[in-house]
C-alpha positions as CSV (number, residue, x, y, z in Angstrom):
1,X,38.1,337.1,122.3
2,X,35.6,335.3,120.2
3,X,36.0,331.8,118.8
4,X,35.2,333.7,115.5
5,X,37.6,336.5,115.9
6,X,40.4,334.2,117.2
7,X,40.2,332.6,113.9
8,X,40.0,335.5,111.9
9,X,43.0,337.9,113.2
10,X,45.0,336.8,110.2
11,X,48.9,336.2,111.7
12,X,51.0,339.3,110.4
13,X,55.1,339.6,110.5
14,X,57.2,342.2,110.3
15,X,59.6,340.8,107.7
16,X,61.3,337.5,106.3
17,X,64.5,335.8,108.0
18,X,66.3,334.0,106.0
19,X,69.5,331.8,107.9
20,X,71.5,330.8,104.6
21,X,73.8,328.6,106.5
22,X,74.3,326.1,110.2
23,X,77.9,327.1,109.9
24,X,80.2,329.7,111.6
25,X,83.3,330.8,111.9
26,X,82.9,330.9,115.3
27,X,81.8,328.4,118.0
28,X,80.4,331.0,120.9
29,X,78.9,329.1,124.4
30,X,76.1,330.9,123.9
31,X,75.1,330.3,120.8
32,X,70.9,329.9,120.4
33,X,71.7,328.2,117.2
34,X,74.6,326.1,118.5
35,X,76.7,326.6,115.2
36,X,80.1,326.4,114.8
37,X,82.8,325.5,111.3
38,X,81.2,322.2,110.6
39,X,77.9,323.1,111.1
40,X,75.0,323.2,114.1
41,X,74.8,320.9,117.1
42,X,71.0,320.9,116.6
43,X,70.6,321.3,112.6
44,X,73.8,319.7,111.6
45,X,75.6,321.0,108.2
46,X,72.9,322.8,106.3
47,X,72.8,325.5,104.0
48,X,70.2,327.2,101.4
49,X,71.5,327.4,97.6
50,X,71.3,331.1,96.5
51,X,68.5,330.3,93.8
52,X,66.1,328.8,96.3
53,X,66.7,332.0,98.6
54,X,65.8,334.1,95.7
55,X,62.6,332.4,95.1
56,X,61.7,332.9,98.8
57,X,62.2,336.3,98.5
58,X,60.2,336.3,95.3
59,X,57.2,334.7,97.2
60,X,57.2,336.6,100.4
61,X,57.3,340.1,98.7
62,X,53.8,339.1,97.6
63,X,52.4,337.6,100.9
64,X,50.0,340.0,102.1
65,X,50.5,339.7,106.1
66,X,54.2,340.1,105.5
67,X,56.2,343.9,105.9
68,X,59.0,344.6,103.1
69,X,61.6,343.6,105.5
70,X,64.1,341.4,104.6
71,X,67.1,340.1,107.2
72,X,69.7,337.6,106.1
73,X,71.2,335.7,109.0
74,X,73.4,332.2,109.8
75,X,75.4,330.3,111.1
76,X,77.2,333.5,110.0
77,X,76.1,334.2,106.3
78,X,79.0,336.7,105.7
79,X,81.2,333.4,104.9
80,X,79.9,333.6,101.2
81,X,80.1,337.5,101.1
82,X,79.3,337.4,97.4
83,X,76.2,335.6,97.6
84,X,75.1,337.8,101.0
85,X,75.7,340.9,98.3
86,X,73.6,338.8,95.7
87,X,70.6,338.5,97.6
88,X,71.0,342.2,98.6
89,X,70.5,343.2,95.6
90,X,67.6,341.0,94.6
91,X,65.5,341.9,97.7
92,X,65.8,345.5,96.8
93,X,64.9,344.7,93.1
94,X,62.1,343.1,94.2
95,X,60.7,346.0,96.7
96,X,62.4,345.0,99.9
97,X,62.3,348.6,101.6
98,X,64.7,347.7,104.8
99,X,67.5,344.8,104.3
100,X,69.6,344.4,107.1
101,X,72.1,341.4,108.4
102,X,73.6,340.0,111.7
103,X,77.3,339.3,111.5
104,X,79.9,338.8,114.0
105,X,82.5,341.3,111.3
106,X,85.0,338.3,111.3
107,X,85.6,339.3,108.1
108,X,86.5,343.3,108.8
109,X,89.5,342.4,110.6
110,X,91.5,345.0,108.0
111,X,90.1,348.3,107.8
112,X,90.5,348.2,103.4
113,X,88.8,344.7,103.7
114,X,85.9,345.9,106.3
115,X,85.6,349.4,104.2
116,X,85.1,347.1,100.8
117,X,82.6,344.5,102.0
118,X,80.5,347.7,103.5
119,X,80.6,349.6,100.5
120,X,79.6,346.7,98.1
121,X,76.9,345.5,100.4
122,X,75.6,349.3,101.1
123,X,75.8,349.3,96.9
124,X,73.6,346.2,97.1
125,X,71.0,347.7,99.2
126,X,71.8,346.4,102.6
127,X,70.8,349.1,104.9
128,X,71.3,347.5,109.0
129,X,74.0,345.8,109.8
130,X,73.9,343.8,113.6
131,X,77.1,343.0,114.9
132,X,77.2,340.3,117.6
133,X,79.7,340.7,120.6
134,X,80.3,340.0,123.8
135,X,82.0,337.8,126.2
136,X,81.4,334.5,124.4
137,X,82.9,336.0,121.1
138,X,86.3,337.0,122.4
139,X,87.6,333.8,121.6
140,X,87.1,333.7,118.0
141,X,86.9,337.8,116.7
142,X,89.2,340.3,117.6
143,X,87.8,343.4,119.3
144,X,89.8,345.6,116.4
145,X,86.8,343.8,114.3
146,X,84.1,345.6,115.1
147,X,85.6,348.5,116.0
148,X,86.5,348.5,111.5
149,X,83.0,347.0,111.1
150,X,81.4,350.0,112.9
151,X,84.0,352.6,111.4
152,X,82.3,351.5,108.2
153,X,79.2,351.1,108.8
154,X,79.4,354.7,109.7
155,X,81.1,355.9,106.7
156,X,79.1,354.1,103.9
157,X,75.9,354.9,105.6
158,X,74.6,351.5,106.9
159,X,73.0,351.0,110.5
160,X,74.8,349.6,113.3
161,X,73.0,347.6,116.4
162,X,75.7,346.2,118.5
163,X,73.9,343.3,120.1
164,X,75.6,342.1,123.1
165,X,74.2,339.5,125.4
166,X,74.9,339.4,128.9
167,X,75.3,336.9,132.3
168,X,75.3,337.5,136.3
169,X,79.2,337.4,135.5
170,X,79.7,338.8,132.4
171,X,78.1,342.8,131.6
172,X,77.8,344.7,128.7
173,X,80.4,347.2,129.9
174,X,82.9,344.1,129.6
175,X,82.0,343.8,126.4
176,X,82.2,347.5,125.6
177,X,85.9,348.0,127.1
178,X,87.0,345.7,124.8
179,X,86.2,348.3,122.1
180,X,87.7,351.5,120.9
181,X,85.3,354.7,122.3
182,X,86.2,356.5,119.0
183,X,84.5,353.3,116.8
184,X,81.6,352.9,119.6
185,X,80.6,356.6,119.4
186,X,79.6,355.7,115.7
187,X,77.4,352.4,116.6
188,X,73.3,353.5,115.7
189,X,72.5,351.3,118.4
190,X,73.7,349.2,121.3
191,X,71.4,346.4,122.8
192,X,72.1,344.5,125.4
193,X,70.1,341.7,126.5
194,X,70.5,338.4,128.8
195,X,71.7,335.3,127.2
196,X,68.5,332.8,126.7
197,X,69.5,328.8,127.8
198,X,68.8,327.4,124.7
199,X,71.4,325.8,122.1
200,X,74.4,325.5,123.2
201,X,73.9,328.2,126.2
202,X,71.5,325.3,127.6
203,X,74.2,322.7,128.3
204,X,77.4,325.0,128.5
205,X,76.6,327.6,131.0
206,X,75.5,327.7,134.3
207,X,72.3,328.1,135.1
208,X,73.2,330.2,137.8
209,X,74.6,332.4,135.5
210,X,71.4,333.4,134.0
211,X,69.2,336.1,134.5
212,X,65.4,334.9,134.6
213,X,62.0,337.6,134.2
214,X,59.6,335.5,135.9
215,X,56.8,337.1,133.2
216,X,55.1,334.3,131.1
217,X,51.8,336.1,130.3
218,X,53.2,338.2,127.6
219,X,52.4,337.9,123.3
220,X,54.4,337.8,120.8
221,X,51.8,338.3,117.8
222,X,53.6,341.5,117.0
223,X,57.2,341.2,116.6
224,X,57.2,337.9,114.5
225,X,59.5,337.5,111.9
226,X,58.6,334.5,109.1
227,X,61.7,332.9,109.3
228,X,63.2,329.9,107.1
229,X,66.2,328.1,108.9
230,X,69.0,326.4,106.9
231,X,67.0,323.4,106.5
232,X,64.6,325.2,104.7
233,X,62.1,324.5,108.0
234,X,59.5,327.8,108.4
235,X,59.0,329.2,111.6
236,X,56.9,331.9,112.9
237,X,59.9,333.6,114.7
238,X,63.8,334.3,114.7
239,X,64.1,333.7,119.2
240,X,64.5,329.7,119.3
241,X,61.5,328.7,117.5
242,X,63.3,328.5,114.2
243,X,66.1,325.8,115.9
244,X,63.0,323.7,116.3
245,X,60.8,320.6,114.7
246,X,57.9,321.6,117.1
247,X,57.4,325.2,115.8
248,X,57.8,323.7,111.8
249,X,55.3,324.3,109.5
250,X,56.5,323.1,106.2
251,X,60.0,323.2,104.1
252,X,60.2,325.7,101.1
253,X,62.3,323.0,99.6
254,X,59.0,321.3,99.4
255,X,55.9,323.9,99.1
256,X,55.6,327.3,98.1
257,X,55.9,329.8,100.6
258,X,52.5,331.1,100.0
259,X,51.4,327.1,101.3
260,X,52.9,327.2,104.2
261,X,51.6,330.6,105.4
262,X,48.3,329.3,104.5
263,X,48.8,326.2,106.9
264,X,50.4,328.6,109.7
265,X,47.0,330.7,109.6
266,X,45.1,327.7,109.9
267,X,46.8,326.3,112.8
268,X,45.1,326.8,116.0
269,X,48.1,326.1,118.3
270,X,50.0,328.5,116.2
271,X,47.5,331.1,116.9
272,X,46.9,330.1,120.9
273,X,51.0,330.8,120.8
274,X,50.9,334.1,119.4
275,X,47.9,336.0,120.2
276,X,48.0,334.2,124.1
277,X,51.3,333.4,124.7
278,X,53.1,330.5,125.2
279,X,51.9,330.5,128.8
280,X,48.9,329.3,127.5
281,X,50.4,326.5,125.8
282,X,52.6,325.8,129.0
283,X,49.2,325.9,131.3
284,X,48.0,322.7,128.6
285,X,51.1,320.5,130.0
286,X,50.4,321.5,133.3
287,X,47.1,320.5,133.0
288,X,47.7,317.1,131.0
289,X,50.5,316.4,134.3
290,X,53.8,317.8,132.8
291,X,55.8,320.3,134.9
292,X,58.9,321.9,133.1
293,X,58.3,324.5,135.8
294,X,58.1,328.2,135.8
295,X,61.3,329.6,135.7
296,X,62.2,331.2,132.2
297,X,64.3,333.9,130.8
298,X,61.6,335.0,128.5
299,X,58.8,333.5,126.6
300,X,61.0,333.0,124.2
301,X,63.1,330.2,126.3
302,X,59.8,328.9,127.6
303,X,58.8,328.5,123.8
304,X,62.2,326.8,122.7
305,X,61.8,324.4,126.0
306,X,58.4,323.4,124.6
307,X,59.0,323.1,120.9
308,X,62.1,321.6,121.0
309,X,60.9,318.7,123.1
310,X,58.8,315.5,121.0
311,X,56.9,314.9,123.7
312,X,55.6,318.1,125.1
313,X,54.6,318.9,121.3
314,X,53.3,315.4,120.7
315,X,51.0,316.2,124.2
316,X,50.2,320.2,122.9
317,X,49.2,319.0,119.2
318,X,47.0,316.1,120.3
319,X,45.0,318.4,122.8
320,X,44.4,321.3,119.8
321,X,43.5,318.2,117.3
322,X,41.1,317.2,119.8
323,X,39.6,321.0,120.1
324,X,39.0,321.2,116.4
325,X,37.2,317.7,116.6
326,X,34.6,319.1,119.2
327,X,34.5,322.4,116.8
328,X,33.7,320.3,114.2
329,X,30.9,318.3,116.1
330,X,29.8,321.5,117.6
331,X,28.9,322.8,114.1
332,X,27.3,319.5,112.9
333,X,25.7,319.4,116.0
334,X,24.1,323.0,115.3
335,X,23.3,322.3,111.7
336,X,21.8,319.2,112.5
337,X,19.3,320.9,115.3
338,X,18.4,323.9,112.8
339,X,14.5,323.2,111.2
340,X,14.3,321.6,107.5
Protein backbone atom coordinates (compact mmCIF):
# COMPACT_ATOMS: atom_id res chain seq x y z
CA UNK A 1 0.00 0.00 0.00
CA UNK A 2 0.98 3.53 -0.86
CA UNK A 3 2.01 6.20 1.61
CA UNK A 4 -0.76 8.09 -0.33
CA UNK A 5 -3.36 5.56 -0.17
CA UNK A 6 -2.60 4.62 3.45
CA UNK A 7 -3.61 8.09 4.18
CA UNK A 8 -6.47 8.24 2.14
CA UNK A 9 -8.60 5.02 3.07
CA UNK A 10 -10.85 7.14 5.27
CA UNK A 11 -11.52 4.80 8.64
CA UNK A 12 -15.21 3.51 8.35
CA UNK A 13 -17.42 1.73 11.37
CA UNK A 14 -20.15 -0.14 11.36
CA UNK A 15 -22.18 1.62 14.06
CA UNK A 16 -21.91 3.75 17.42
CA UNK A 17 -21.43 2.10 20.95
CA UNK A 18 -22.56 3.95 23.45
CA UNK A 19 -21.63 2.35 27.38
CA UNK A 20 -24.08 4.71 29.43
CA UNK A 21 -22.76 3.50 32.75
CA UNK A 22 -19.23 1.69 34.75
CA UNK A 23 -21.81 0.12 37.01
CA UNK A 24 -23.42 -3.41 37.20
CA UNK A 25 -25.51 -5.30 38.98
CA UNK A 26 -23.27 -7.87 38.69
CA UNK A 27 -19.53 -8.36 39.39
CA UNK A 28 -18.58 -11.37 36.83
CA UNK A 29 -14.50 -12.69 36.91
CA UNK A 30 -14.45 -12.15 33.61
CA UNK A 31 -15.53 -9.00 33.11
CA UNK A 32 -13.45 -6.94 30.14
CA UNK A 33 -14.79 -3.92 31.61
CA UNK A 34 -14.18 -4.94 35.31
CA UNK A 35 -17.65 -3.38 36.50
CA UNK A 36 -19.42 -4.25 39.31
CA UNK A 37 -22.46 -2.03 41.79
CA UNK A 38 -20.09 0.78 42.59
CA UNK A 39 -18.67 1.13 39.54
CA UNK A 40 -15.43 -0.16 37.29
CA UNK A 41 -12.04 -1.34 38.62
CA UNK A 42 -10.40 0.46 35.64
CA UNK A 43 -12.92 3.60 34.96
CA UNK A 44 -14.27 3.95 38.41
CA UNK A 45 -18.02 5.29 38.94
CA UNK A 46 -18.92 6.88 35.64
CA UNK A 47 -21.96 7.42 33.84
CA UNK A 48 -23.24 9.50 30.60
CA UNK A 49 -26.39 11.94 31.40
CA UNK A 50 -29.19 10.97 28.92
CA UNK A 51 -28.97 14.56 27.17
CA UNK A 52 -25.29 14.22 26.23
CA UNK A 53 -26.15 10.61 24.79
CA UNK A 54 -28.77 12.18 22.70
CA UNK A 55 -26.45 14.61 21.25
CA UNK A 56 -23.98 11.83 20.37
CA UNK A 57 -26.43 10.21 18.58
CA UNK A 58 -27.50 13.47 16.99
CA UNK A 59 -23.80 13.92 15.63
CA UNK A 60 -22.94 10.39 14.57
CA UNK A 61 -26.15 9.95 12.40
CA UNK A 62 -24.49 12.64 10.26
CA UNK A 63 -20.92 11.27 10.22
CA UNK A 64 -20.27 10.02 6.87
CA UNK A 65 -17.90 6.80 7.55
CA UNK A 66 -20.37 5.72 10.15
CA UNK A 67 -23.45 2.77 9.41
CA UNK A 68 -27.04 3.63 11.02
CA UNK A 69 -26.20 1.29 13.78
CA UNK A 70 -26.74 2.08 17.10
CA UNK A 71 -25.81 -0.37 20.35
CA UNK A 72 -26.33 0.77 23.91
CA UNK A 73 -24.20 -1.04 26.36
CA UNK A 74 -22.63 -0.77 30.32
CA UNK A 75 -21.76 -1.54 33.04
CA UNK A 76 -25.25 -2.91 32.48
CA UNK A 77 -27.40 0.02 31.01
CA UNK A 78 -30.74 -1.91 31.71
CA UNK A 79 -30.34 -0.33 35.47
CA UNK A 80 -32.11 2.84 34.15
CA UNK A 81 -34.61 0.93 31.91
CA UNK A 82 -36.47 4.18 31.25
CA UNK A 83 -33.71 6.06 29.90
CA UNK A 84 -32.37 2.72 27.80
CA UNK A 85 -36.21 3.03 26.29
CA UNK A 86 -35.50 6.92 25.83
CA UNK A 87 -32.62 6.70 23.72
CA UNK A 88 -34.36 3.94 21.77
CA UNK A 89 -36.64 5.93 20.69
CA UNK A 90 -34.43 8.86 19.80
CA UNK A 91 -32.02 6.76 17.65
CA UNK A 92 -34.90 5.57 15.59
CA UNK A 93 -36.27 9.24 15.26
CA UNK A 94 -33.20 10.18 14.08
CA UNK A 95 -32.69 7.24 11.30
CA UNK A 96 -30.94 4.63 13.34
CA UNK A 97 -32.02 1.58 11.14
CA UNK A 98 -30.65 -1.40 13.68
CA UNK A 99 -30.67 -0.55 17.67
CA UNK A 100 -29.70 -3.33 19.61
CA UNK A 101 -28.42 -3.74 23.43
CA UNK A 102 -26.30 -6.20 25.63
CA UNK A 103 -27.85 -7.06 28.94
CA UNK A 104 -27.31 -9.76 31.36
CA UNK A 105 -31.81 -9.79 31.72
CA UNK A 106 -31.30 -9.24 35.53
CA UNK A 107 -34.11 -7.48 35.25
CA UNK A 108 -36.57 -10.38 33.55
CA UNK A 109 -36.39 -12.42 36.52
CA UNK A 110 -40.56 -12.45 36.41
CA UNK A 111 -41.95 -13.42 33.25
CA UNK A 112 -44.86 -10.11 33.44
CA UNK A 113 -41.64 -7.90 34.29
CA UNK A 114 -39.33 -9.48 31.39
CA UNK A 115 -42.58 -9.45 28.86
CA UNK A 116 -43.08 -5.47 29.80
CA UNK A 117 -39.53 -4.22 29.52
CA UNK A 118 -39.44 -6.13 25.94
CA UNK A 119 -42.50 -4.87 24.69
CA UNK A 120 -41.74 -1.11 25.72
CA UNK A 121 -38.27 -1.29 24.45
CA UNK A 122 -39.44 -3.32 21.07
CA UNK A 123 -42.19 -0.08 21.02
CA UNK A 124 -39.06 2.14 21.25
CA UNK A 125 -37.36 0.68 18.38
CA UNK A 126 -34.81 -1.61 19.91
CA UNK A 127 -34.51 -4.39 17.48
CA UNK A 128 -31.27 -6.98 19.06
CA UNK A 129 -31.09 -7.70 22.23
CA UNK A 130 -27.54 -9.73 23.55
CA UNK A 131 -27.84 -11.49 26.59
CA UNK A 132 -24.61 -12.31 28.44
CA UNK A 133 -24.28 -15.80 30.23
CA UNK A 134 -22.12 -18.17 31.27
CA UNK A 135 -20.17 -19.58 34.01
CA UNK A 136 -18.98 -16.27 35.52
CA UNK A 137 -22.71 -15.02 35.62
CA UNK A 138 -24.22 -17.72 37.69
CA UNK A 139 -23.45 -16.03 40.69
CA UNK A 140 -25.36 -13.00 40.33
CA UNK A 141 -28.53 -13.97 37.49
CA UNK A 142 -30.62 -16.75 37.73
CA UNK A 143 -30.70 -19.11 34.81
CA UNK A 144 -34.90 -18.63 34.89
CA UNK A 145 -33.59 -15.03 33.63
CA UNK A 146 -32.79 -15.54 30.42
CA UNK A 147 -34.73 -18.29 29.84
CA UNK A 148 -37.94 -15.03 30.35
CA UNK A 149 -35.60 -12.71 28.51
CA UNK A 150 -35.46 -15.04 25.48
CA UNK A 151 -39.24 -16.14 25.79
CA UNK A 152 -39.70 -12.47 25.16
CA UNK A 153 -37.54 -11.54 22.93
CA UNK A 154 -39.24 -14.14 20.90
CA UNK A 155 -42.68 -12.99 21.41
CA UNK A 156 -42.34 -9.16 20.91
CA UNK A 157 -40.12 -9.70 17.92
CA UNK A 158 -36.63 -8.57 19.12
CA UNK A 159 -33.31 -10.58 18.23
CA UNK A 160 -31.59 -12.68 20.60
CA UNK A 161 -27.63 -13.45 20.53
CA UNK A 162 -26.84 -15.40 23.55
CA UNK A 163 -23.22 -14.54 24.05
CA UNK A 164 -21.49 -16.97 26.22
CA UNK A 165 -17.79 -16.95 26.83
CA UNK A 166 -15.85 -19.86 27.50
CA UNK A 167 -12.42 -21.41 29.52
CA UNK A 168 -10.34 -24.86 29.27
CA UNK A 169 -12.74 -25.57 32.37
CA UNK A 170 -15.78 -24.08 31.80
CA UNK A 171 -17.80 -24.86 27.98
CA UNK A 172 -20.57 -23.41 26.48
CA UNK A 173 -22.73 -26.59 27.00
CA UNK A 174 -22.26 -25.74 30.89
CA UNK A 175 -23.60 -22.74 30.26
CA UNK A 176 -26.48 -24.01 28.02
CA UNK A 177 -27.64 -26.80 30.69
CA UNK A 178 -28.30 -24.30 32.88
CA UNK A 179 -31.15 -23.19 30.61
CA UNK A 180 -34.53 -24.38 29.78
CA UNK A 181 -34.39 -26.14 25.88
CA UNK A 182 -37.99 -24.84 25.40
CA UNK A 183 -36.58 -20.85 25.95
CA UNK A 184 -33.12 -21.79 24.03
CA UNK A 185 -34.96 -23.14 20.90
CA UNK A 186 -36.21 -19.38 20.64
CA UNK A 187 -32.56 -17.68 21.00
CA UNK A 188 -31.71 -15.97 17.06
CA UNK A 189 -28.29 -16.70 17.94
CA UNK A 190 -25.87 -18.33 20.26
CA UNK A 191 -22.09 -17.35 20.21
CA UNK A 192 -19.69 -18.63 22.12
CA UNK A 193 -16.32 -17.32 22.29
CA UNK A 194 -13.14 -17.63 24.73
CA UNK A 195 -12.84 -15.32 27.55
CA UNK A 196 -10.11 -12.47 26.61
CA UNK A 197 -7.50 -11.71 29.93
CA UNK A 198 -8.19 -8.33 30.07
CA UNK A 199 -10.19 -6.39 33.04
CA UNK A 200 -10.79 -8.28 35.65
CA UNK A 201 -10.31 -11.74 33.63
CA UNK A 202 -6.49 -10.52 33.68
CA UNK A 203 -5.90 -10.79 37.42
CA UNK A 204 -8.73 -13.28 38.49
CA UNK A 205 -8.31 -16.26 36.24
CA UNK A 206 -5.81 -18.44 35.48
CA UNK A 207 -3.91 -18.01 32.75
CA UNK A 208 -3.93 -21.60 32.19
CA UNK A 209 -7.43 -21.41 31.81
CA UNK A 210 -7.33 -19.51 28.73
CA UNK A 211 -7.60 -20.49 25.31
CA UNK A 212 -4.82 -18.58 23.06
CA UNK A 213 -5.02 -18.32 18.81
CA UNK A 214 -1.49 -17.79 18.25
CA UNK A 215 -2.67 -15.38 14.97
CA UNK A 216 -1.44 -11.66 15.33
CA UNK A 217 -1.37 -10.78 11.61
CA UNK A 218 -5.01 -10.18 11.32
CA UNK A 219 -7.12 -6.42 10.74
CA UNK A 220 -9.56 -5.18 12.23
CA UNK A 221 -10.47 -2.09 9.82
CA UNK A 222 -13.76 -3.76 9.19
CA UNK A 223 -15.60 -4.58 12.20
CA UNK A 224 -14.97 -1.33 14.19
CA UNK A 225 -17.46 0.08 16.17
CA UNK A 226 -17.01 4.12 17.28
CA UNK A 227 -17.46 3.58 20.70
CA UNK A 228 -17.79 6.36 23.64
CA UNK A 229 -17.17 4.69 27.13
CA UNK A 230 -18.72 6.10 30.35
CA UNK A 231 -16.24 8.60 30.62
CA UNK A 232 -17.20 9.96 27.59
CA UNK A 233 -13.48 8.72 26.17
CA UNK A 234 -13.88 7.69 22.12
CA UNK A 235 -12.50 4.68 20.92
CA UNK A 236 -12.20 3.10 17.68
CA UNK A 237 -13.63 -0.34 18.96
CA UNK A 238 -15.96 -2.09 21.60
CA UNK A 239 -13.03 -5.43 22.36
CA UNK A 240 -10.78 -3.70 25.18
CA UNK A 241 -9.78 -0.57 23.38
CA UNK A 242 -12.64 1.40 24.78
CA UNK A 243 -11.36 0.42 28.77
CA UNK A 244 -8.33 2.27 27.65
CA UNK A 245 -6.32 5.93 27.83
CA UNK A 246 -3.99 4.56 25.00
CA UNK A 247 -6.67 3.99 22.35
CA UNK A 248 -8.47 7.73 23.50
CA UNK A 249 -8.96 10.16 21.03
CA UNK A 250 -10.96 12.89 22.65
CA UNK A 251 -14.00 13.18 25.21
CA UNK A 252 -17.51 14.18 23.73
CA UNK A 253 -17.92 15.94 27.02
CA UNK A 254 -15.30 18.18 25.54
CA UNK A 255 -15.49 18.25 21.39
CA UNK A 256 -18.02 17.43 19.10
CA UNK A 257 -18.07 14.16 17.80
CA UNK A 258 -17.54 15.25 14.35
CA UNK A 259 -13.77 16.60 16.02
CA UNK A 260 -12.81 13.73 17.19
CA UNK A 261 -13.47 11.58 14.09
CA UNK A 262 -11.55 14.09 12.30
CA UNK A 263 -8.47 13.60 14.74
CA UNK A 264 -8.98 9.66 14.49
CA UNK A 265 -8.59 9.94 10.63
CA UNK A 266 -5.63 11.90 10.98
CA UNK A 267 -3.86 9.72 13.28
CA UNK A 268 -1.29 7.60 11.76
CA UNK A 269 -0.95 4.97 14.52
CA UNK A 270 -4.67 4.70 14.54
CA UNK A 271 -4.52 3.85 10.92
CA UNK A 272 -1.13 1.40 11.23
CA UNK A 273 -3.68 -0.35 13.99
CA UNK A 274 -6.46 -0.93 11.77
CA UNK A 275 -5.56 -1.38 8.31
CA UNK A 276 -2.17 -3.54 9.66
CA UNK A 277 -3.01 -4.89 12.73
CA UNK A 278 -1.88 -4.48 15.94
CA UNK A 279 0.96 -6.81 15.16
CA UNK A 280 2.48 -4.14 13.47
CA UNK A 281 2.34 -1.93 16.34
CA UNK A 282 3.64 -4.92 18.65
CA UNK A 283 6.64 -5.48 15.98
CA UNK A 284 7.53 -1.37 16.94
CA UNK A 285 8.11 -2.45 20.82
CA UNK A 286 9.98 -5.24 19.71
CA UNK A 287 12.06 -3.30 17.78
CA UNK A 288 12.57 -0.33 20.25
CA UNK A 289 13.63 -3.54 23.02
CA UNK A 290 10.18 -4.35 24.69
CA UNK A 291 8.88 -7.94 24.73
CA UNK A 292 5.35 -8.48 26.09
CA UNK A 293 5.72 -11.68 24.14
CA UNK A 294 3.64 -13.41 21.62
CA UNK A 295 1.08 -15.29 23.21
CA UNK A 296 -2.54 -13.63 22.86
CA UNK A 297 -6.06 -14.65 22.72
CA UNK A 298 -6.77 -12.41 19.83
CA UNK A 299 -5.62 -9.18 18.61
CA UNK A 300 -7.98 -7.82 20.56
CA UNK A 301 -6.04 -8.85 23.97
CA UNK A 302 -2.79 -8.00 22.22
CA UNK A 303 -4.42 -4.45 21.57
CA UNK A 304 -5.71 -4.03 25.27
CA UNK A 305 -2.04 -5.25 26.55
CA UNK A 306 -0.63 -2.35 24.51
CA UNK A 307 -3.00 0.44 25.02
CA UNK A 308 -3.69 -0.05 28.42
CA UNK A 309 -0.01 0.15 29.36
CA UNK A 310 1.70 4.22 29.60
CA UNK A 311 4.69 3.09 28.62
CA UNK A 312 4.30 0.88 25.70
CA UNK A 313 1.91 3.88 24.28
CA UNK A 314 4.28 6.55 25.37
CA UNK A 315 7.17 4.31 23.21
CA UNK A 316 4.37 3.62 20.06
CA UNK A 317 3.29 7.46 19.89
CA UNK A 318 6.76 8.83 20.03
CA UNK A 319 8.02 6.43 17.10
CA UNK A 320 4.74 7.59 14.72
CA UNK A 321 5.49 11.39 15.90
CA UNK A 322 8.89 10.85 14.75
CA UNK A 323 7.52 9.25 11.12
CA UNK A 324 5.37 12.28 10.50
CA UNK A 325 8.48 14.57 11.28
CA UNK A 326 10.59 12.80 8.46
CA UNK A 327 7.22 13.02 6.24
CA UNK A 328 7.20 16.40 6.84
CA UNK A 329 10.99 16.99 5.94
CA UNK A 330 10.62 14.61 3.15
CA UNK A 331 8.10 17.00 1.48
CA UNK A 332 10.11 20.23 2.32
CA UNK A 333 12.88 18.43 1.16
CA UNK A 334 11.11 17.78 -2.32
CA UNK A 335 9.78 21.22 -2.62
CA UNK A 336 12.86 22.67 -1.89
CA UNK A 337 14.85 20.57 -4.77
CA UNK A 338 11.96 21.36 -7.45
CA UNK A 339 13.30 24.35 -10.06
CA UNK A 340 12.12 28.20 -9.36
Amino acid sequence: MSEEAFLAMPIAFQGLVVESTSRCNAKCGMCYQAAGPAGSDILGKAALDEGTIRRVLEEAIELPTLGKRFHLAGGEAFLNVGSCVSLFAHARSLGYTEISTTTNAYWARKPAQADAILREARCAGLRRMEISWDYWHLPYIPPQAINFCLIACAKWGVSSNLRILTSREHSAEEALAWLDPEALALATEIISCPVFPTGRAAKGIDPAEIYKSGDLASTCHSVLHLTINALGNVAPCCAGADQTEGLSFGNVREQSLTEIVATMNTSRMLRALVFLGPGTLLGILEKGGTNIGREFTNICHLCWTMASDRQHMSKIKAYFEEQQQIAVLDVIKRYADQPT
